[in-house]
FISE-163526 format. One record per atom (N, C-alpha, C, O): atom name; residue number from 1; residue in one letter; y, x, z. Coordinates in Angstrom, 2 decimals, always signed. Layout:
N
- CA  NUM  a  Y  X  Z
...
//
This chain:
96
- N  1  x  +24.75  -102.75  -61.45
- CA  1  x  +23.67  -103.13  -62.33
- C  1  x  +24.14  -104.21  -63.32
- O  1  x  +23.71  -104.21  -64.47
- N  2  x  +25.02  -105.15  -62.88
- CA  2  x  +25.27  -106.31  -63.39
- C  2  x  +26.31  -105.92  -64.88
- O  2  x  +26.37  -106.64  -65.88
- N  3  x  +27.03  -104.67  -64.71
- CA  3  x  +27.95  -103.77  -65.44
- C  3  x  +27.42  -103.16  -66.48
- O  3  x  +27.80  -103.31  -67.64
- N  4  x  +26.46  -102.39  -66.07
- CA  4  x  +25.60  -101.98  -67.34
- C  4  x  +24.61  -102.60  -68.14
- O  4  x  +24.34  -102.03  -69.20
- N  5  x  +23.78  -104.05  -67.75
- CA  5  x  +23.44  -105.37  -68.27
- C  5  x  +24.54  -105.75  -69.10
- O  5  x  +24.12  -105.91  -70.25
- N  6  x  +26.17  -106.03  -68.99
- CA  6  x  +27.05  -106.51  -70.01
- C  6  x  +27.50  -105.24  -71.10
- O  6  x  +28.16  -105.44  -72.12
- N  7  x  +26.99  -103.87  -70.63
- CA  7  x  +27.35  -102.70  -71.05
- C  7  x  +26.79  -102.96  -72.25
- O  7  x  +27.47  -103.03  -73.27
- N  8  x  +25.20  -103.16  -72.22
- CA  8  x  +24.21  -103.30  -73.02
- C  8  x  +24.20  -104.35  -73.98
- O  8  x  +24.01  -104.20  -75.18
- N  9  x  +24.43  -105.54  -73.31
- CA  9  x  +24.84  -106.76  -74.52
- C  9  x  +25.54  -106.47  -75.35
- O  9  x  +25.27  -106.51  -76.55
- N  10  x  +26.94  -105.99  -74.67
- CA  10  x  +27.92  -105.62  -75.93
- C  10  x  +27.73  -104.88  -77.29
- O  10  x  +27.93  -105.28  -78.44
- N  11  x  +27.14  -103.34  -76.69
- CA  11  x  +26.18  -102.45  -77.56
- C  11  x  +25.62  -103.21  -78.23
- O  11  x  +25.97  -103.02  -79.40
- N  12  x  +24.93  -103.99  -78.16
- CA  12  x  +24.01  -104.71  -79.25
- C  12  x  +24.28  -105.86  -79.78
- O  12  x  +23.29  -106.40  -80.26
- N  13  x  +25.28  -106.44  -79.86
- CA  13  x  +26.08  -107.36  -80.12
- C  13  x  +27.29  -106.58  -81.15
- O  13  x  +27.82  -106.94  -82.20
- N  14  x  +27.38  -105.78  -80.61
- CA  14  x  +28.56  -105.02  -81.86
- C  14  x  +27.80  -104.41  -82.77
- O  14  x  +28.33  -104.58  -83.87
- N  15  x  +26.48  -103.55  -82.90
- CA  15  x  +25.65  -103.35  -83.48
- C  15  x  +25.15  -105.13  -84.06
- O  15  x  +25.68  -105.31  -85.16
- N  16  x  +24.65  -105.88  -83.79
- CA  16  x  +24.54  -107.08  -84.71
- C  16  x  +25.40  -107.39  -85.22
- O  16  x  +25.07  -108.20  -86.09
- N  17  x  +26.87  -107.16  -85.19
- CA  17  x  +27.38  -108.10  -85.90
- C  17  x  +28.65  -107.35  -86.67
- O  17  x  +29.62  -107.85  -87.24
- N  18  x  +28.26  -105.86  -86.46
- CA  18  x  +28.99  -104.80  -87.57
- C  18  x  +28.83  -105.72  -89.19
- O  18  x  +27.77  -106.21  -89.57
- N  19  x  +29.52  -105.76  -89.61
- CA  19  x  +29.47  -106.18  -90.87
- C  19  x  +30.69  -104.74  -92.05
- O  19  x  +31.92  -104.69  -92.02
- N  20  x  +29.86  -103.91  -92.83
- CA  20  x  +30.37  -103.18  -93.86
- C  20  x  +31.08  -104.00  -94.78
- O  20  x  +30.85  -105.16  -95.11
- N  21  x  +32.23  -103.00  -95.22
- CA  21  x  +33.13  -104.37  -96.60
- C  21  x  +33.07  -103.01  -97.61
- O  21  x  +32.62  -101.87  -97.45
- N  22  x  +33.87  -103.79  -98.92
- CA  22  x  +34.14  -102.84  -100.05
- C  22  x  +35.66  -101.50  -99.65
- O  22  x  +35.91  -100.37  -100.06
- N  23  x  +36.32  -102.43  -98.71
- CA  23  x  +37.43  -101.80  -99.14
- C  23  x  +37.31  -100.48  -98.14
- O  23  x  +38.25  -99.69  -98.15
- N  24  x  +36.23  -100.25  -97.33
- CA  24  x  +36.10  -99.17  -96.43
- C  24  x  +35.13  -97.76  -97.20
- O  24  x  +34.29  -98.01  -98.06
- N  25  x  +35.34  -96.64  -96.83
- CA  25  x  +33.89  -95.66  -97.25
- C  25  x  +33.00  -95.85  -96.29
- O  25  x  +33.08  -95.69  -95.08
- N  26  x  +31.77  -96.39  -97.30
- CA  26  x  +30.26  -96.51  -97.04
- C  26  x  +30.08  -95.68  -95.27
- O  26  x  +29.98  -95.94  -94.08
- N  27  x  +30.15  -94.50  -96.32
- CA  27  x  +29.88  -93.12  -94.99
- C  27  x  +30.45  -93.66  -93.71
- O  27  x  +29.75  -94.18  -92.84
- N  28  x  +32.04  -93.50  -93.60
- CA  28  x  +32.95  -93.92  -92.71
- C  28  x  +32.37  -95.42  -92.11
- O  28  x  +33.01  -95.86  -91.15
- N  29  x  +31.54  -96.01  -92.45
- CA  29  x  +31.02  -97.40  -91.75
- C  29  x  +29.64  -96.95  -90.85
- O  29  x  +29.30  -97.20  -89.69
- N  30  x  +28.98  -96.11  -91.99
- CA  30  x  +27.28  -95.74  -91.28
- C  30  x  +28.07  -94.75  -90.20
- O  30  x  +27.78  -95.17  -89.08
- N  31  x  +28.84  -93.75  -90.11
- CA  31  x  +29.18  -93.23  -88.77
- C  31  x  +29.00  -93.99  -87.86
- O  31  x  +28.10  -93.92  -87.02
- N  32  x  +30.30  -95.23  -87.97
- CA  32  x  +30.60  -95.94  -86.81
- C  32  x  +29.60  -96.57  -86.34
- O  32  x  +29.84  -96.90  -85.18
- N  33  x  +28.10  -97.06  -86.87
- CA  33  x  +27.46  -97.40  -86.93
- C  33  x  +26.27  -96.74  -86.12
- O  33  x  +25.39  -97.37  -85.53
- N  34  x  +26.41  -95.17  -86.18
- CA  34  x  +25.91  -93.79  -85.76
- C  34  x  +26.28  -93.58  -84.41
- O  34  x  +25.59  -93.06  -83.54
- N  35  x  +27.44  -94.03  -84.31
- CA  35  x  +28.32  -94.28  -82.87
- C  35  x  +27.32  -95.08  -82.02
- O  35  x  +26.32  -94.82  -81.36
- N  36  x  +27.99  -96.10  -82.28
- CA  36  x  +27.27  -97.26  -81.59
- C  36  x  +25.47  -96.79  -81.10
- O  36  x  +25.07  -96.77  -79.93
- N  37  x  +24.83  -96.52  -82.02
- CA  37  x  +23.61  -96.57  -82.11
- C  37  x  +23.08  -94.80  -80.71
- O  37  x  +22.15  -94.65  -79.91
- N  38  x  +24.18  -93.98  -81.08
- CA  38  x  +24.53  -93.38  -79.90
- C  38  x  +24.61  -93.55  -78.67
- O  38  x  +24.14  -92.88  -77.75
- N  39  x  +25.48  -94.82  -78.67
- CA  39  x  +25.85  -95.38  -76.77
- C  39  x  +24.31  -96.00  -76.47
- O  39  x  +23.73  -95.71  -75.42
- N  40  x  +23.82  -96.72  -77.29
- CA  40  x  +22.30  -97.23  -77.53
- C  40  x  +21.64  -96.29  -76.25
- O  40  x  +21.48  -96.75  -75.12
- N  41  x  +21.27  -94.88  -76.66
- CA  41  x  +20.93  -93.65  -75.97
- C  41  x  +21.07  -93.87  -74.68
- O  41  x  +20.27  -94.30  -73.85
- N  42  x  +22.37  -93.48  -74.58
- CA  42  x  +23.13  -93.68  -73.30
- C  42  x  +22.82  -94.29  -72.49
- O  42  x  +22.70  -93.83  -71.36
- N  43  x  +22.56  -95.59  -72.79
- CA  43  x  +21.97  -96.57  -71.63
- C  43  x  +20.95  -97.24  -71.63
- O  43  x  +20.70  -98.28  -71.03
- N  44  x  +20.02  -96.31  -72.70
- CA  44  x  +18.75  -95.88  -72.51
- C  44  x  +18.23  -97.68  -73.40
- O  44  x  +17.41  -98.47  -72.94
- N  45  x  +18.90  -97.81  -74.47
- CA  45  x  +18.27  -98.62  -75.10
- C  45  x  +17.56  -98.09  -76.28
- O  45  x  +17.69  -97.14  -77.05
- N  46  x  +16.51  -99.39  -76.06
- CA  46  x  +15.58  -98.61  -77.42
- C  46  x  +15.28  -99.22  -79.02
- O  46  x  +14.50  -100.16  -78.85
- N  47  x  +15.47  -99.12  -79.95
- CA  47  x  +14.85  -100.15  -81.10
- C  47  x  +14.17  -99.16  -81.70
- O  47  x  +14.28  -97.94  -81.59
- N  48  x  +13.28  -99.99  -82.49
- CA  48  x  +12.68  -99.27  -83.61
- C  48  x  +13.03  -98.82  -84.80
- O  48  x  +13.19  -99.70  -85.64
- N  49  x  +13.23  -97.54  -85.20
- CA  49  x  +13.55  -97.33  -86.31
- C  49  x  +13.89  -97.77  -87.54
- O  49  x  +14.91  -97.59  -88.21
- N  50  x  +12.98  -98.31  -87.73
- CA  50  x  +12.50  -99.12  -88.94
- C  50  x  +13.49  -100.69  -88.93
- O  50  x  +13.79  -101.23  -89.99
- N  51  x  +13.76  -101.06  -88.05
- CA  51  x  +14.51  -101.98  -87.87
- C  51  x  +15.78  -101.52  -88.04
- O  51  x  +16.32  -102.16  -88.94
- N  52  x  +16.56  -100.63  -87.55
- CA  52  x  +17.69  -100.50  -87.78
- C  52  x  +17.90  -99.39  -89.13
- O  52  x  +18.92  -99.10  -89.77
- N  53  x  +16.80  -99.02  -89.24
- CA  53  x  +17.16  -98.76  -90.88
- C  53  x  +17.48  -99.87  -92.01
- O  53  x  +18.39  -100.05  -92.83
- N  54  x  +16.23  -100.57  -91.63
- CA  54  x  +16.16  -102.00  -92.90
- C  54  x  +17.73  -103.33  -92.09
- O  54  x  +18.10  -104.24  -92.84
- N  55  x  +18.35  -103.22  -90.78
- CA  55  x  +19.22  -103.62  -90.51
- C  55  x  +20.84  -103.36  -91.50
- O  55  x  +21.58  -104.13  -92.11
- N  56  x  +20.82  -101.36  -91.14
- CA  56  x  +21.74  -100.82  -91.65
- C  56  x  +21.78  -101.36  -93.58
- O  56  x  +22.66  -101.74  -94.35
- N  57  x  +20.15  -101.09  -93.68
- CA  57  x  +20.19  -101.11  -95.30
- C  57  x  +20.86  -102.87  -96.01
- O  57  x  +21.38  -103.11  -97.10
- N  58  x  +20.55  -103.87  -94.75
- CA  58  x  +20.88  -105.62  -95.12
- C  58  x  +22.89  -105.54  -94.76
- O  58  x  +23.65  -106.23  -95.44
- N  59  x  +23.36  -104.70  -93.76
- CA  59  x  +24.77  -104.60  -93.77
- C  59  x  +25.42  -103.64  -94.69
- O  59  x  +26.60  -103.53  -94.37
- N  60  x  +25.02  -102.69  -96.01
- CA  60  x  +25.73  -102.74  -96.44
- C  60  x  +26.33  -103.34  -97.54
- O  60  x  +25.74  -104.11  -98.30
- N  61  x  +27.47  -103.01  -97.65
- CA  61  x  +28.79  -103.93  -98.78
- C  61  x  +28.42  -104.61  -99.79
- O  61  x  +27.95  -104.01  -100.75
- N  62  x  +28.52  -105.70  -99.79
- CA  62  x  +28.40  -106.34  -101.78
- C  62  x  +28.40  -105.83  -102.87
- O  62  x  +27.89  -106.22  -103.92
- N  63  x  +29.02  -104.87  -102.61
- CA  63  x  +29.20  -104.23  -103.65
- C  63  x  +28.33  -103.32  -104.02
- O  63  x  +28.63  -102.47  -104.87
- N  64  x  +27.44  -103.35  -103.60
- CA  64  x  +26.34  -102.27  -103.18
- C  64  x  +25.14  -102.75  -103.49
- O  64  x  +24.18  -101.98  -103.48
- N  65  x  +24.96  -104.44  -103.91
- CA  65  x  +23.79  -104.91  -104.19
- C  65  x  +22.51  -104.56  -104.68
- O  65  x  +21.45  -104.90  -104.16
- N  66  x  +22.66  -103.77  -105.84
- CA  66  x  +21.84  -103.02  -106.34
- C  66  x  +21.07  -101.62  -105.28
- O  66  x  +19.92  -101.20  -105.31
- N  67  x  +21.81  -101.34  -104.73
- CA  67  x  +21.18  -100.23  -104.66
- C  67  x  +20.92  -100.30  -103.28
- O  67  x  +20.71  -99.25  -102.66
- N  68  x  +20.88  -102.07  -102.33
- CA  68  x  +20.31  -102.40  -101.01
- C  68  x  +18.63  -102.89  -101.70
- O  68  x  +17.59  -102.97  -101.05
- N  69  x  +18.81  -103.13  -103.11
- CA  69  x  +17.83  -103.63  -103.69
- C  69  x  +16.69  -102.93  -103.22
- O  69  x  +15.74  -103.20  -102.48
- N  70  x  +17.41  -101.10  -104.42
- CA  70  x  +16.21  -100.22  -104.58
- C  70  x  +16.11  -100.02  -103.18
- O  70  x  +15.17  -100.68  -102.72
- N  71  x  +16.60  -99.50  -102.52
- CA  71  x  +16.42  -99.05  -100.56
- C  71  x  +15.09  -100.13  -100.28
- O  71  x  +13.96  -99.63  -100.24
- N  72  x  +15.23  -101.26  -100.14
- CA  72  x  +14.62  -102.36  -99.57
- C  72  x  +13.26  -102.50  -100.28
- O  72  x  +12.27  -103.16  -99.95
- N  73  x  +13.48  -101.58  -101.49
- CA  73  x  +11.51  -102.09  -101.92
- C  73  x  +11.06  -100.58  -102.07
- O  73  x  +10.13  -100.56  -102.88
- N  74  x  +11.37  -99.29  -101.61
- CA  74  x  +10.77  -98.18  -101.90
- C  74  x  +9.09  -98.11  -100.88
- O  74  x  +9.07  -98.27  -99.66
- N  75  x  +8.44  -97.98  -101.32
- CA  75  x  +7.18  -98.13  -100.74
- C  75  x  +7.43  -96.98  -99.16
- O  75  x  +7.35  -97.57  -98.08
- N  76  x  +7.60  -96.11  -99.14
- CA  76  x  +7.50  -95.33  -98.22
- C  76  x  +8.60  -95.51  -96.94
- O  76  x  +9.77  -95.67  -97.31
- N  77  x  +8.40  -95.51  -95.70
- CA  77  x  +9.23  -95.54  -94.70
- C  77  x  +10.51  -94.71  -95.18
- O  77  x  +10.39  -93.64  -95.78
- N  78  x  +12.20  -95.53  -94.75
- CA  78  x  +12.87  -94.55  -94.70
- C  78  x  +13.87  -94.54  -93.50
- O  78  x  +14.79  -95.30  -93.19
- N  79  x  +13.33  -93.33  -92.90
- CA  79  x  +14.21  -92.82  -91.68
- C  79  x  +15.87  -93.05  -91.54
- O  79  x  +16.50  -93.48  -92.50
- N  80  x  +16.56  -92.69  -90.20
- CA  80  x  +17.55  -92.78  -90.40
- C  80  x  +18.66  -91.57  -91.14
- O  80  x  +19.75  -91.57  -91.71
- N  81  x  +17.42  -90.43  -90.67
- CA  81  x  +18.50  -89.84  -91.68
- C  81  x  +18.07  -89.54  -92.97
- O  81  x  +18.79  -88.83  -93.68
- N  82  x  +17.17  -89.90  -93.32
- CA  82  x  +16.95  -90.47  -94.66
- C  82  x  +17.72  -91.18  -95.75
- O  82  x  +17.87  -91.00  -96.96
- N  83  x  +18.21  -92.17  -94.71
- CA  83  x  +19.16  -93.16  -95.25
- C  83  x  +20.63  -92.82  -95.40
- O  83  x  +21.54  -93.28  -96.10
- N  84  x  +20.55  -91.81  -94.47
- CA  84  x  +22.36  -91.71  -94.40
- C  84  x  +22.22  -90.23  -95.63
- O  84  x  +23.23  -89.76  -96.15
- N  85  x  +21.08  -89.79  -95.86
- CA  85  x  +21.10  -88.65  -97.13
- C  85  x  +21.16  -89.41  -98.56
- O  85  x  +21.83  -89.00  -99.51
- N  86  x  +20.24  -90.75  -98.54
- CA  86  x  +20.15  -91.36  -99.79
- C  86  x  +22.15  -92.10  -99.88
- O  86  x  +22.79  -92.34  -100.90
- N  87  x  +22.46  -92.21  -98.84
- CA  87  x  +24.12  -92.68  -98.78
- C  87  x  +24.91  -92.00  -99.28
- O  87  x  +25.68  -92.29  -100.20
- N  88  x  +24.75  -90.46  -98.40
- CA  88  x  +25.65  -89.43  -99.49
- C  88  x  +25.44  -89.38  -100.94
- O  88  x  +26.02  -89.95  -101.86
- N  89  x  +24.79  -88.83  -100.92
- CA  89  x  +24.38  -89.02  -102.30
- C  89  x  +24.97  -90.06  -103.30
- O  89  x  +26.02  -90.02  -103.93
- N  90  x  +23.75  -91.25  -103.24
- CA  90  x  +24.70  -92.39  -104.12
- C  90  x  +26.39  -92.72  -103.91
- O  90  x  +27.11  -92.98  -104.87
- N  91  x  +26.79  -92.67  -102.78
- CA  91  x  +28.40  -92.65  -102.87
- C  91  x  +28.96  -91.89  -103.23
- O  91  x  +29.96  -92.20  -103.88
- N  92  x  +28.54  -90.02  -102.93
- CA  92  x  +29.24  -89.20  -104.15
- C  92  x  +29.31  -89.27  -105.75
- O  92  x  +30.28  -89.20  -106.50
- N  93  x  +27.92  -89.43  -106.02
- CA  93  x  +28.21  -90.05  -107.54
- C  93  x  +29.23  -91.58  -107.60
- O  93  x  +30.13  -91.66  -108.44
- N  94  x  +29.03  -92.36  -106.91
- CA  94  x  +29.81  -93.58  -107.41
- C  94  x  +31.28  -93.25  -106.67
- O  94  x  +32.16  -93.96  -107.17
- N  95  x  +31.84  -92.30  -105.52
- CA  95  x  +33.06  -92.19  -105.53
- C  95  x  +33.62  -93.36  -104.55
- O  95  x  +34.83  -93.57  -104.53
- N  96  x  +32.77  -94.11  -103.75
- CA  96  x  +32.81  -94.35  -102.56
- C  96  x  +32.04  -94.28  -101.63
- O  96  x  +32.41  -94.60  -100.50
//
């Protein structure tokens, strides 16, 4: 019990403190990110959606400012895979 209690910290501790950069692809970060949020499952942890959307949307890159902007004030809830569709997207046009 005591194993899967530190199992769980970790999970969510590497999930807090994922930090996205410029020099990586966007995508290639929200996976790993997809990962993590996976093992989440696993050991039966739970968050709210909405939190780790508007989480994912505050970690990504600087370089990205603008468009954590628009994400962060669209009136309507956006899901997770919402988010990782509005990702493709804007990174295929911008080419990261």
């Amino acid at each position: 019990m005591k194993e899967d209690a530190t199992n769980k910290k970790f999970l969510v501790s590497n999930f807090n403190t994922f930090k996205m950069v410029d020099e990586r692809l966007v995508m290639e970060q929200f996976c790993e990110l997809e990962r993590i949020l996976n093992h989440f499952t696993q050991h039966n942890l739970h968050m709210d959606e909405t939190i780790i959307v508007s989480s994912i949307i505050y970690k990504l890159p600087p370089f990205r400012e603008e468009f954590k902007h628009i994400l962060k004030h669209k009136k309507e809830d956006i899901f997770l895979d919402d988010l990782a569709n509005h990702l493709r997207v804007r990174m295929s046009h911008a080419g990261k």
